[in-house]
HTML snippet that shows the backbone in 3Dmol.js (N, CA, C, O; Angstrom):
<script src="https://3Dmol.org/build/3Dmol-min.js"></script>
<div id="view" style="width:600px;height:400px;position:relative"></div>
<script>
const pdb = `
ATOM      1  N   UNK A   1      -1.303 -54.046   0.331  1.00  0.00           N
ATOM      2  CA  UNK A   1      -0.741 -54.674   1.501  1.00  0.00           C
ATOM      3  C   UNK A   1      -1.873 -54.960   2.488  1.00  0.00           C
ATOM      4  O   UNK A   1      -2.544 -53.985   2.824  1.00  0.00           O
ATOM      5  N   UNK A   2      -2.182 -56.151   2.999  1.00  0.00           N
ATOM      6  CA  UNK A   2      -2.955 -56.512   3.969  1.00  0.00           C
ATOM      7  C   UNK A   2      -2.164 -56.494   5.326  1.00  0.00           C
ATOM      8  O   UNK A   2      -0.966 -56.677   5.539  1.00  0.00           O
ATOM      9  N   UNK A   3      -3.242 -56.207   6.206  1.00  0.00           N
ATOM     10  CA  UNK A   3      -2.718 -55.909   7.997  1.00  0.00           C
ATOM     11  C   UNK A   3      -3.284 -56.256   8.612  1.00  0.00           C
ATOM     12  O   UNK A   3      -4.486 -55.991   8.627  1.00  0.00           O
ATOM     13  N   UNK A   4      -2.616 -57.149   9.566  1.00  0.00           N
ATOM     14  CA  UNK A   4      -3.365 -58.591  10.382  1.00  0.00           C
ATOM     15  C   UNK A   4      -4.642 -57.904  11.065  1.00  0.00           C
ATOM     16  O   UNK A   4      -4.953 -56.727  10.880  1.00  0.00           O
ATOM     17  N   UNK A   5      -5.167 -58.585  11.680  1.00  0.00           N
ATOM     18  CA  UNK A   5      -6.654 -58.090  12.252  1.00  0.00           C
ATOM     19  C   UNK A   5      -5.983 -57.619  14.203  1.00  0.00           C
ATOM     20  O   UNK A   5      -5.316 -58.175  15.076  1.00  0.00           O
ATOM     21  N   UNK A   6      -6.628 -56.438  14.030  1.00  0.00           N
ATOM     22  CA  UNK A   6      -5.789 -55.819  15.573  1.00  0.00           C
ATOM     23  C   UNK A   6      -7.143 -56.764  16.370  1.00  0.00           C
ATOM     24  O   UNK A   6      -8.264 -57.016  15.927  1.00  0.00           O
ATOM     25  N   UNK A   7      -6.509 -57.138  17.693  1.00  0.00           N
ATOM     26  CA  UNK A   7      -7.502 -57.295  19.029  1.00  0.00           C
ATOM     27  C   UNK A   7      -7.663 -56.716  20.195  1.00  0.00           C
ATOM     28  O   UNK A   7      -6.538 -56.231  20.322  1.00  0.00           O
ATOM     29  N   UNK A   8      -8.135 -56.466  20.970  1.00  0.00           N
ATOM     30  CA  UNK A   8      -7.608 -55.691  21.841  1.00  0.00           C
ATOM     31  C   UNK A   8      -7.431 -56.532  23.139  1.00  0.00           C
ATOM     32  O   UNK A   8      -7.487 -57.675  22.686  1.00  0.00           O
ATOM     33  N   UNK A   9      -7.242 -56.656  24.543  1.00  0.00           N
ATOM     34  CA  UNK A   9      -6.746 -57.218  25.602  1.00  0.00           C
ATOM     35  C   UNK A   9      -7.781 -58.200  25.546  1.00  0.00           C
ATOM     36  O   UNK A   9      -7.280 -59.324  25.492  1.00  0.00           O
ATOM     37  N   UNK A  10      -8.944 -58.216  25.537  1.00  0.00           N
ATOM     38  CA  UNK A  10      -9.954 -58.983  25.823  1.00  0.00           C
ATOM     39  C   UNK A  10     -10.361 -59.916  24.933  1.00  0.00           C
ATOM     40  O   UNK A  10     -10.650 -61.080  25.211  1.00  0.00           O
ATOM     41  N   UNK A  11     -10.387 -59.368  23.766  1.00  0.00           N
ATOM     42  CA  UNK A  11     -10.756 -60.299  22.559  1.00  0.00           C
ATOM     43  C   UNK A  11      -9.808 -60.678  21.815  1.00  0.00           C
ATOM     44  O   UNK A  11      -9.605 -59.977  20.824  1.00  0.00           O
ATOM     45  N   UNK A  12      -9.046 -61.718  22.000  1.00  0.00           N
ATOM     46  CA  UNK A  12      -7.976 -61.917  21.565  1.00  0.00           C
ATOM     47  C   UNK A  12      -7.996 -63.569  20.884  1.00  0.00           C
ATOM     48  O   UNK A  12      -8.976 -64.015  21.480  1.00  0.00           O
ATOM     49  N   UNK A  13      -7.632 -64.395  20.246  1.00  0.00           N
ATOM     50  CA  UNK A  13      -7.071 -65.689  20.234  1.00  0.00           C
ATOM     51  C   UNK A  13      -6.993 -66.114  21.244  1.00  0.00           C
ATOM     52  O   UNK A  13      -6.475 -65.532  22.197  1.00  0.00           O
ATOM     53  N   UNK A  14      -7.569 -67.402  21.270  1.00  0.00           N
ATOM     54  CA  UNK A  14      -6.927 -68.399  22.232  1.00  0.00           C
ATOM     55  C   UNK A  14      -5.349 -68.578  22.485  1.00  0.00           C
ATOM     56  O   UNK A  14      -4.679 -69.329  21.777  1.00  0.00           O
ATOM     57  N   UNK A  15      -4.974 -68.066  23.216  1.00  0.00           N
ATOM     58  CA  UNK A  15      -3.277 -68.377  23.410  1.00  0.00           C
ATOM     59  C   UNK A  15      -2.208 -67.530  22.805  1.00  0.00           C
ATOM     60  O   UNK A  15      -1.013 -67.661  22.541  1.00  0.00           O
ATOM     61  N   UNK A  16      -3.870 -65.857  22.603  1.00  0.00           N
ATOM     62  CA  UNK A  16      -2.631 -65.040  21.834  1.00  0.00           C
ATOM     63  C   UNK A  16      -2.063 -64.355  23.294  1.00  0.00           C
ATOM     64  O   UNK A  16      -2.517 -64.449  24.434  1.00  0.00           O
ATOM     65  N   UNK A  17      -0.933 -63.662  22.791  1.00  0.00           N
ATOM     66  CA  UNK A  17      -0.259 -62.698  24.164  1.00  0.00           C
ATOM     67  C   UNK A  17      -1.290 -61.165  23.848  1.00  0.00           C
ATOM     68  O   UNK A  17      -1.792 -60.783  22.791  1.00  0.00           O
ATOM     69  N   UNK A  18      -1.322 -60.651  24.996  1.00  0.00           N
ATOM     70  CA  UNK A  18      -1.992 -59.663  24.945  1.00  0.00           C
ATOM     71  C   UNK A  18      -1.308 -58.591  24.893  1.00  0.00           C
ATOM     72  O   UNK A  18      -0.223 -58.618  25.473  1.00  0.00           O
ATOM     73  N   UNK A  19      -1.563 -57.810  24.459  1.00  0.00           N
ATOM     74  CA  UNK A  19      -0.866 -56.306  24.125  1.00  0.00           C
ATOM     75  C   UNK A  19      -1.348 -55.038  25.155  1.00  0.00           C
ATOM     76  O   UNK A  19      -2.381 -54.430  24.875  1.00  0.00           O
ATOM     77  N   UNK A  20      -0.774 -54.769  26.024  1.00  0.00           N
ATOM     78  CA  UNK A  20      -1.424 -53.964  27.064  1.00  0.00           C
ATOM     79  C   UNK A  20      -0.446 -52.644  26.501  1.00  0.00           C
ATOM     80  O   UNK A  20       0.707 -52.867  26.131  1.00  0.00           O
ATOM     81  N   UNK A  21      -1.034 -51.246  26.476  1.00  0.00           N
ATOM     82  CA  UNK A  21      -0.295 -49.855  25.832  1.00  0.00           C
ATOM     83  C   UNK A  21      -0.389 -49.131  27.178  1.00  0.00           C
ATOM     84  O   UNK A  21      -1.224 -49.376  28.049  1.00  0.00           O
ATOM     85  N   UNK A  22       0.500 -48.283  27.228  1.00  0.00           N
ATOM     86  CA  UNK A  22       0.994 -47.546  28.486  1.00  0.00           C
ATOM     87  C   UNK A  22       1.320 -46.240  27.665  1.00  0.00           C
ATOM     88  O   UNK A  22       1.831 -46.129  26.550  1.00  0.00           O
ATOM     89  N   UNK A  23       0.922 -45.398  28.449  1.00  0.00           N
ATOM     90  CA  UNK A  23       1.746 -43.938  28.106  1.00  0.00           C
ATOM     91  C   UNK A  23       2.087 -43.406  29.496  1.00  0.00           C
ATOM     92  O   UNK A  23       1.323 -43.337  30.459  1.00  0.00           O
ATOM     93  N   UNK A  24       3.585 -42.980  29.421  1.00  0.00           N
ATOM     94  CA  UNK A  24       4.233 -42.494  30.621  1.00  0.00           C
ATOM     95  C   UNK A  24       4.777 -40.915  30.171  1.00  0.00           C
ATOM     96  O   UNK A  24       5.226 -40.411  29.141  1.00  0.00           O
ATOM     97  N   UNK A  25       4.498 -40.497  31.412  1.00  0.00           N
ATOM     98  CA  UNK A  25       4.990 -38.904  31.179  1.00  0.00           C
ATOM     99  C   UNK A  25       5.840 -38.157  32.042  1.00  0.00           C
ATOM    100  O   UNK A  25       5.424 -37.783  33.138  1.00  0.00           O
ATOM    101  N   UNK A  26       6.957 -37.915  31.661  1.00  0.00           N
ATOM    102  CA  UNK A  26       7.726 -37.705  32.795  1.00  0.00           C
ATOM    103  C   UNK A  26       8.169 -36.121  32.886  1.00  0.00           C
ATOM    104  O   UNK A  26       8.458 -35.460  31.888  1.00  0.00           O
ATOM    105  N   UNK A  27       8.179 -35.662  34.097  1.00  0.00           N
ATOM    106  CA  UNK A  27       8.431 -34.058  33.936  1.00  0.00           C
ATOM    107  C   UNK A  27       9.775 -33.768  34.861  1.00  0.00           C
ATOM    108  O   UNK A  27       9.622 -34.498  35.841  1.00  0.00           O
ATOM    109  N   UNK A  28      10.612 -33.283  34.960  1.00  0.00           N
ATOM    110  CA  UNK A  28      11.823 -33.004  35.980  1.00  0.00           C
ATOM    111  C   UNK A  28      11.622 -31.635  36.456  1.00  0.00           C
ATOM    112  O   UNK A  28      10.805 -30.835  36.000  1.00  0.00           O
ATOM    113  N   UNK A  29      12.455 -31.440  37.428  1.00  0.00           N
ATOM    114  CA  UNK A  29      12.021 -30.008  38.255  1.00  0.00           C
ATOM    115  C   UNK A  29      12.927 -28.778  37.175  1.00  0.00           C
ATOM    116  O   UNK A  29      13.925 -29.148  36.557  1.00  0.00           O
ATOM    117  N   UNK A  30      12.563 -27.756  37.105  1.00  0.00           N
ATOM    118  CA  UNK A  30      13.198 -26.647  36.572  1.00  0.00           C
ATOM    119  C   UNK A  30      14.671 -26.322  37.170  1.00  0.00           C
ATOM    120  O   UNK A  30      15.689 -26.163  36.497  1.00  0.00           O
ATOM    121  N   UNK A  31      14.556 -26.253  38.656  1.00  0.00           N
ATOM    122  CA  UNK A  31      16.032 -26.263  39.358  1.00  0.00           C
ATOM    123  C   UNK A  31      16.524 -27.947  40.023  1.00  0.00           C
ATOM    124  O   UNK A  31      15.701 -28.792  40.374  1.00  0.00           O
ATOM    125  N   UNK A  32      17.681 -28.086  40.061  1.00  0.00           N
ATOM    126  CA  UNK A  32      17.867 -29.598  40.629  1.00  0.00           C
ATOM    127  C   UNK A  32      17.229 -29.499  41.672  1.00  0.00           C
ATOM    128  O   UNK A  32      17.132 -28.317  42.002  1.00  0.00           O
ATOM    129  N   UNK A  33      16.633 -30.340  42.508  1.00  0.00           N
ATOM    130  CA  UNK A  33      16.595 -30.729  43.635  1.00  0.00           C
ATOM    131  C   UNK A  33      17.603 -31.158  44.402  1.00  0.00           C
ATOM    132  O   UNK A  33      17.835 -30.638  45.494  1.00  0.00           O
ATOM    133  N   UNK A  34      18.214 -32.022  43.976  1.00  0.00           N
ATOM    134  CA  UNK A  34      19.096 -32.285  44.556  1.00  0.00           C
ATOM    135  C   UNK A  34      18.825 -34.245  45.384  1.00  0.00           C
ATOM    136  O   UNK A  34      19.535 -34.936  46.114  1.00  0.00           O
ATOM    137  N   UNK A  35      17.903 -34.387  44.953  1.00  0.00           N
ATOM    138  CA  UNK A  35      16.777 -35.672  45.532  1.00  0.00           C
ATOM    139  C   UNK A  35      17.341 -37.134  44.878  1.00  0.00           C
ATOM    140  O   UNK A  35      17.121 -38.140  45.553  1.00  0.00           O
ATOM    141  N   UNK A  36      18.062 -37.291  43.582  1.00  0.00           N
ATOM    142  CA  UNK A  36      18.404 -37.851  42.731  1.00  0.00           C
ATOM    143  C   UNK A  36      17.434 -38.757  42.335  1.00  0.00           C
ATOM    144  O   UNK A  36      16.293 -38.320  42.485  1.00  0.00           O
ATOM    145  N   UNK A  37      17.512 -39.885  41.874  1.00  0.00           N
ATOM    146  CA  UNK A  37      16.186 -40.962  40.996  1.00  0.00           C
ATOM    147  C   UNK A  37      15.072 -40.399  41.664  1.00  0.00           C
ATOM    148  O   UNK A  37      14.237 -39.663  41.138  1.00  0.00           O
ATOM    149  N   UNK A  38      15.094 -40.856  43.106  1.00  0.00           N
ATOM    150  CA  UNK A  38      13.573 -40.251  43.940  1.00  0.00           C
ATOM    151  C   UNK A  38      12.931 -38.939  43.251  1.00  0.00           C
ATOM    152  O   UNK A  38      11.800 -38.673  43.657  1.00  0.00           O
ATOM    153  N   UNK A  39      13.250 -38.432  42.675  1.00  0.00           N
ATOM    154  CA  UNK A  39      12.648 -37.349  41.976  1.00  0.00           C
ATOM    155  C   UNK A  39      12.006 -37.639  40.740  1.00  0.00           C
ATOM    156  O   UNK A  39      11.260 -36.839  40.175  1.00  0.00           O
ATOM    157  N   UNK A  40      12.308 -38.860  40.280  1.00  0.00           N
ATOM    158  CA  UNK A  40      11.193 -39.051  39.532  1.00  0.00           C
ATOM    159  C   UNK A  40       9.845 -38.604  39.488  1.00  0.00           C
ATOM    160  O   UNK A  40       9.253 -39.232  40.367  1.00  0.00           O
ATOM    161  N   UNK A  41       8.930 -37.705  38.809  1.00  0.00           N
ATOM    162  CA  UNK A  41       7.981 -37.547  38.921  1.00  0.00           C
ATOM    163  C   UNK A  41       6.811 -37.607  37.455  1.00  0.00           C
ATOM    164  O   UNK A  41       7.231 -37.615  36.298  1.00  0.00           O
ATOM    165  N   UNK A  42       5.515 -37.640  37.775  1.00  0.00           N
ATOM    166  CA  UNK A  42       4.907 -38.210  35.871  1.00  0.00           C
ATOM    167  C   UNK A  42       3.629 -38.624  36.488  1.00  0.00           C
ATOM    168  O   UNK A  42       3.216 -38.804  37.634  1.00  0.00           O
ATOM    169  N   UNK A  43       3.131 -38.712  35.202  1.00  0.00           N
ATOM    170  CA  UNK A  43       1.432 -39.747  35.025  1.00  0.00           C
ATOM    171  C   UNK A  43       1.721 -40.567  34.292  1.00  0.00           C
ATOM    172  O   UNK A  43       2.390 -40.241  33.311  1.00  0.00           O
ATOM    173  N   UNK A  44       1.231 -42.315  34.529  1.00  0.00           N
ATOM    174  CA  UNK A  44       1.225 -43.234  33.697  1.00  0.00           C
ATOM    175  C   UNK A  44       0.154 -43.213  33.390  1.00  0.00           C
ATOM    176  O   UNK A  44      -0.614 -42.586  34.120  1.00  0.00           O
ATOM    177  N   UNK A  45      -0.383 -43.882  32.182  1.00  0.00           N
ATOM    178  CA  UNK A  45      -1.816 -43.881  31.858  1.00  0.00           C
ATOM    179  C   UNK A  45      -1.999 -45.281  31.142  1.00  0.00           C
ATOM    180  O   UNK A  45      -1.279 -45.430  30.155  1.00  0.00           O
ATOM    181  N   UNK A  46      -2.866 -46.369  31.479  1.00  0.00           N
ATOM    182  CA  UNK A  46      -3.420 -47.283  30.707  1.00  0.00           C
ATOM    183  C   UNK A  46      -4.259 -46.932  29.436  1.00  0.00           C
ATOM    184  O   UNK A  46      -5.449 -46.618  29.467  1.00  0.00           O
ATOM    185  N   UNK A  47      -3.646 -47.008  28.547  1.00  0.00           N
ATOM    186  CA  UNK A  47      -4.589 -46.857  26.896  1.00  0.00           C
ATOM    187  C   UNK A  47      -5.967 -47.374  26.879  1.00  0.00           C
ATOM    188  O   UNK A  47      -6.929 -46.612  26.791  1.00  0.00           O
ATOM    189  N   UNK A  48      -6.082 -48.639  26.959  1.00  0.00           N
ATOM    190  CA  UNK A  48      -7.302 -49.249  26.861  1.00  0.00           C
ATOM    191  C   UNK A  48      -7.936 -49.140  27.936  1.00  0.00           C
ATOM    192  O   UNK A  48      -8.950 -49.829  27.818  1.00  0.00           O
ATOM    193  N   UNK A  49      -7.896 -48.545  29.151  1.00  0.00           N
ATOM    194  CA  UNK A  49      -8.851 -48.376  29.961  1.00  0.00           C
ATOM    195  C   UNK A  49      -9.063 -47.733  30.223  1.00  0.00           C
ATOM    196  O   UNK A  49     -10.111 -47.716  30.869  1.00  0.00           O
ATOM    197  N   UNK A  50      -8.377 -46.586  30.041  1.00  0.00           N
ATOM    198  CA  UNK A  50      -8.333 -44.960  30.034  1.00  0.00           C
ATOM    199  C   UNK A  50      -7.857 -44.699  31.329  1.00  0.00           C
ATOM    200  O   UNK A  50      -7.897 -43.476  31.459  1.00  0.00           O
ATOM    201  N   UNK A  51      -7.326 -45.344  32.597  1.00  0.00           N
ATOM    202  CA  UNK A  51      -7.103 -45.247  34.289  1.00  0.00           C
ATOM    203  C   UNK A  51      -5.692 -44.902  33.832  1.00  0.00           C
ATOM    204  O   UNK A  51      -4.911 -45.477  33.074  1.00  0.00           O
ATOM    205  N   UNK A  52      -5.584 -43.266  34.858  1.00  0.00           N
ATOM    206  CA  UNK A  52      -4.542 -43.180  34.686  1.00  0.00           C
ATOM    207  C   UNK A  52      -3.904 -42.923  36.363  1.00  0.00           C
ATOM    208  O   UNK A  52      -4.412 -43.467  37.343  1.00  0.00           O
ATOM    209  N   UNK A  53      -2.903 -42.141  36.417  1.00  0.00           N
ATOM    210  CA  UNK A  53      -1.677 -42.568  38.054  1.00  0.00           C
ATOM    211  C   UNK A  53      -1.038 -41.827  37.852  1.00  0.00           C
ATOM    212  O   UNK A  53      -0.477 -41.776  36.758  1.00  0.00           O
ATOM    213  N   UNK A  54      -0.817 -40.856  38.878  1.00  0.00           N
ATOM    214  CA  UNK A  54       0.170 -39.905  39.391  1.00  0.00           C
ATOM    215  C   UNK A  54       1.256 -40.798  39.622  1.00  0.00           C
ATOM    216  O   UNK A  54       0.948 -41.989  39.573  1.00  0.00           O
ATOM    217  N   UNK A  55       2.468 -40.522  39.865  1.00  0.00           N
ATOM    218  CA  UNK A  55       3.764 -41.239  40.711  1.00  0.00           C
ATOM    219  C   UNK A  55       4.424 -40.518  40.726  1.00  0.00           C
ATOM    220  O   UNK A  55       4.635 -39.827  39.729  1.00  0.00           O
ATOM    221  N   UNK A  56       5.305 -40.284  42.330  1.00  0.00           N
ATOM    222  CA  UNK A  56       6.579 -39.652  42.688  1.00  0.00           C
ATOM    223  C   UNK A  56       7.352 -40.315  42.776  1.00  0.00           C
ATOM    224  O   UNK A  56       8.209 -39.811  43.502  1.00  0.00           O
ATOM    225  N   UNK A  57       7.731 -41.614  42.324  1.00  0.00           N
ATOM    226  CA  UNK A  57       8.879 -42.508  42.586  1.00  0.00           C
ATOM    227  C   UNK A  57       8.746 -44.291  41.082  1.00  0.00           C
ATOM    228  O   UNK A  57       7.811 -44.797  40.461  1.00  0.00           O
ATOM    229  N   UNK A  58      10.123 -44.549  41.169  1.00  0.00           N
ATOM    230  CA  UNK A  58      10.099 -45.422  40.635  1.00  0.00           C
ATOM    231  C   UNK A  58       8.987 -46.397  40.899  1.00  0.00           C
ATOM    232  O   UNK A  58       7.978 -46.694  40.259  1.00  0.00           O
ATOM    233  N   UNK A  59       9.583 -46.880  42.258  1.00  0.00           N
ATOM    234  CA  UNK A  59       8.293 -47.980  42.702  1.00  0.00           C
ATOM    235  C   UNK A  59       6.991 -47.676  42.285  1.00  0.00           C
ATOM    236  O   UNK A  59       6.246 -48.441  41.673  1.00  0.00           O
ATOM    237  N   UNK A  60       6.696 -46.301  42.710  1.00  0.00           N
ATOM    238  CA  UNK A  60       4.951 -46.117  42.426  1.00  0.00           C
ATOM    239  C   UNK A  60       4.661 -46.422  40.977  1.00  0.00           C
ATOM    240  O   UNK A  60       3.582 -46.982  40.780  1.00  0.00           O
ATOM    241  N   UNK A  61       5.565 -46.113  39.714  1.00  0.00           N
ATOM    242  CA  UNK A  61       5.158 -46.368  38.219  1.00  0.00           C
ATOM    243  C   UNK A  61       4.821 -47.840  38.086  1.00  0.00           C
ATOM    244  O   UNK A  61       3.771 -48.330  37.668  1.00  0.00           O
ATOM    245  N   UNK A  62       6.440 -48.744  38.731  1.00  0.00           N
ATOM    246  CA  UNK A  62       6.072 -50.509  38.608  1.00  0.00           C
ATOM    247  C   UNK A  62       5.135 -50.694  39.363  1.00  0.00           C
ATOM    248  O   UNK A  62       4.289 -51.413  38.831  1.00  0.00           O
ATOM    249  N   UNK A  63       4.873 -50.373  40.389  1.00  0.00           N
ATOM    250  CA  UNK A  63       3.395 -50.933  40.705  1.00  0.00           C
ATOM    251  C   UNK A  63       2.478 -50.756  39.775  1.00  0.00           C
ATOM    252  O   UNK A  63       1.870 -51.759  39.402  1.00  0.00           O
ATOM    253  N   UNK A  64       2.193 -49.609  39.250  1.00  0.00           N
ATOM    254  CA  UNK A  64       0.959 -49.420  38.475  1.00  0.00           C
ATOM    255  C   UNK A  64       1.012 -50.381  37.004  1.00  0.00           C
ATOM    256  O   UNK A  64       0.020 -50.641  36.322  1.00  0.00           O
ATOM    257  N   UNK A  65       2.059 -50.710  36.788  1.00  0.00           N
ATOM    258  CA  UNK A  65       2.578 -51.291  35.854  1.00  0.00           C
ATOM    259  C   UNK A  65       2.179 -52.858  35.735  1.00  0.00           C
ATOM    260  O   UNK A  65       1.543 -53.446  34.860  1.00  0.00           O
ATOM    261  N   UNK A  66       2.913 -53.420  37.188  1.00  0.00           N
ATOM    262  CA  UNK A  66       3.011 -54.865  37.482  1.00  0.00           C
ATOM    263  C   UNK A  66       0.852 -54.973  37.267  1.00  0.00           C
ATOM    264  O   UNK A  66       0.229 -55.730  36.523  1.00  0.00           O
ATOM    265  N   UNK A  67       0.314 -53.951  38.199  1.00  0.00           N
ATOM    266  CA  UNK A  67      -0.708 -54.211  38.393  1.00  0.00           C
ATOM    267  C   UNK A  67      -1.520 -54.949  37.285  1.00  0.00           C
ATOM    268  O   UNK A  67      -2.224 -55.957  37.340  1.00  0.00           O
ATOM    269  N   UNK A  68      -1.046 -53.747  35.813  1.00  0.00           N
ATOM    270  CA  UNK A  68      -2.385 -54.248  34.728  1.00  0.00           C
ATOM    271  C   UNK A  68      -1.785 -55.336  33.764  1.00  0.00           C
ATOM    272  O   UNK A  68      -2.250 -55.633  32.663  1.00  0.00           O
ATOM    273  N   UNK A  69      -0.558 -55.936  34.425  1.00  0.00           N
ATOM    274  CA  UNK A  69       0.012 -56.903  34.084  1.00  0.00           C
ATOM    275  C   UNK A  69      -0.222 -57.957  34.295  1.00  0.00           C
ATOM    276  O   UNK A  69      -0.182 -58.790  33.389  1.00  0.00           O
ATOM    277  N   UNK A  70      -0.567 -58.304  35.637  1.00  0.00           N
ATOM    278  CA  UNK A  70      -1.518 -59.046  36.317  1.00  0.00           C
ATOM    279  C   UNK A  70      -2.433 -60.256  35.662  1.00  0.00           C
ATOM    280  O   UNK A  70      -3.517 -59.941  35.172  1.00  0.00           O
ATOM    281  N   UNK A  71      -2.056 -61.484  35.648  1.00  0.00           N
ATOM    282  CA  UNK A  71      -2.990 -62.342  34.500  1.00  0.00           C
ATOM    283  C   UNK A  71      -4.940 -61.665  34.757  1.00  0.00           C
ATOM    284  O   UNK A  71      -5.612 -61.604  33.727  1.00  0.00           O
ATOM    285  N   UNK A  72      -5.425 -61.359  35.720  1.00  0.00           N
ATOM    286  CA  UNK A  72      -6.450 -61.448  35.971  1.00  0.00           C
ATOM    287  C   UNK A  72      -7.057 -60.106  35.298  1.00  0.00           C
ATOM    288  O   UNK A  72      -7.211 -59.298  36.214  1.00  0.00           O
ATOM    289  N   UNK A  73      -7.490 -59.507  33.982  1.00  0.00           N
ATOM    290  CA  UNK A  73      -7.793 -58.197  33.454  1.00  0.00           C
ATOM    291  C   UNK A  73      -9.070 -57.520  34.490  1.00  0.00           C
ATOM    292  O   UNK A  73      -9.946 -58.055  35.170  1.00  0.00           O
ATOM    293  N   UNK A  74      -8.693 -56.088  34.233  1.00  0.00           N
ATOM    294  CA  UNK A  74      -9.075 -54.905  35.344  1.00  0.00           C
ATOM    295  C   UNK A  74     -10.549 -54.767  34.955  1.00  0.00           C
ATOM    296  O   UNK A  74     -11.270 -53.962  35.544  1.00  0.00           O
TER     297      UNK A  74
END
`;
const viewer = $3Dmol.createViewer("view");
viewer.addModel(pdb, "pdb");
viewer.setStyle({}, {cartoon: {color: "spectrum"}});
viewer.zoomTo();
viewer.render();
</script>
């Protein structure tokens, strides 16, 4: 079995889509808080760039998110 040739964000095809990898980690409190979604808490981490991000809230993950989404690479 042959397997297409991987690229990574940068070196890619002309007009290929880029593949950006995320790892998210999410931890919850031992007792409720009582805080509901806002309690979200975790590290996101960019794969290929190794930059990773604390966040206490939804918003803070999509930001970090939208960011390396961004047409313009980091």
């Amino acid at each position: 079995m042959r397997f297409p040739e991987q690229t990574s964000g940068v070196e890619r095809p002309v007009g290929a889509a880029a593949t950006r990898t995320f790892v998210v980690r999410l931890w919850e409190p031992a007792e409720p808080t009582g805080d509901g979604p806002e309690a979200l808490r975790g590290v996101v981490d960019h794969v290929q760039s190794g930059r990773s991000a604390p966040f206490g809230d939804a918003d803070a993950l999509l930001a970090f998110l939208r960011a390396w989404c961004a047409p313009a690479e980091r």
